[in-house]
C-alpha positions, 0 to 999 in steps of 0.5 A, spaced: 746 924 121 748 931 121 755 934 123 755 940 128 761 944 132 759 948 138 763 952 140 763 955 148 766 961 153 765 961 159 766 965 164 772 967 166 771 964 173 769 958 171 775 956 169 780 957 176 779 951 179 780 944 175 776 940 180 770 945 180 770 946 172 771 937 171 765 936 176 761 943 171 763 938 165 761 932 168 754 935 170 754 939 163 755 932 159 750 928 164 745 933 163 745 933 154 745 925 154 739 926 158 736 932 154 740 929 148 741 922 148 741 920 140 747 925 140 753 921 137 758 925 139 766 925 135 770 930 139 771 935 145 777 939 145 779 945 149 782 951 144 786 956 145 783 964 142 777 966 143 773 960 145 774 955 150 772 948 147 770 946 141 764 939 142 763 935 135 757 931 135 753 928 130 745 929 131 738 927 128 736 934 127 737 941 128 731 942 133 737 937 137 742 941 136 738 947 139 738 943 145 745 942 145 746 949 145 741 950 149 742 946 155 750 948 154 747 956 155 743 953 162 749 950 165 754 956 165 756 958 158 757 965 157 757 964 149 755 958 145 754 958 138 753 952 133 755 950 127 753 946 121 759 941 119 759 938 111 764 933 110 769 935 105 767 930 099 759 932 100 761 939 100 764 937 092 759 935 090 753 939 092 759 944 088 758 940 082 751 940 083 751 949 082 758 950 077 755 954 071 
């Protein structure tokens, strides 16, 4: 299955209180496995810089990863921006496949 990174920011309020943000991401979570239930997710973190957290998930398309950012943008994300993730010996190997 395809790799991807959601990257979030929220808003600056969201984040004042750790019970409120903790019952926000449960909520968050709960609401992309209904939407999303085939998601495999590999990794959440909190970031220090211009985003809050980083979300690595793997997903059957890019129409689901839609859905992710979507749902994310709906539960109080200020900013949600999604990447496509290749692993590293992929990458080569399509290097190979372009090299003159």
């Amino acid at each position: 299955m395809p790799r991807f990174v959601l990257m979030t920011r929220l808003a600056p309020e969201s984040l004042k209180d750790a019970d409120v943000r903790r019952a926000m991401g449960r909520a968050w979570l709960k609401k992309v496995k209904s939407v999303c239930p085939e998601i495999e997710w590999v990794a959440h973190y909190a970031l220090l810089g211009q985003y809050d957290f980083m979300d690595i998930y793997d997903a059957p398309s890019v129409e689901t990863a839609h859905k992710v950012s979507l749902v994310t943008r709906t539960e109080g994300a200020v900013f949600a921006e999604s990447w496509h993730a290749l692993e590293y010996d992929e990458f080569l190997g399509l290097l190979e496949q372009v090299e003159p």
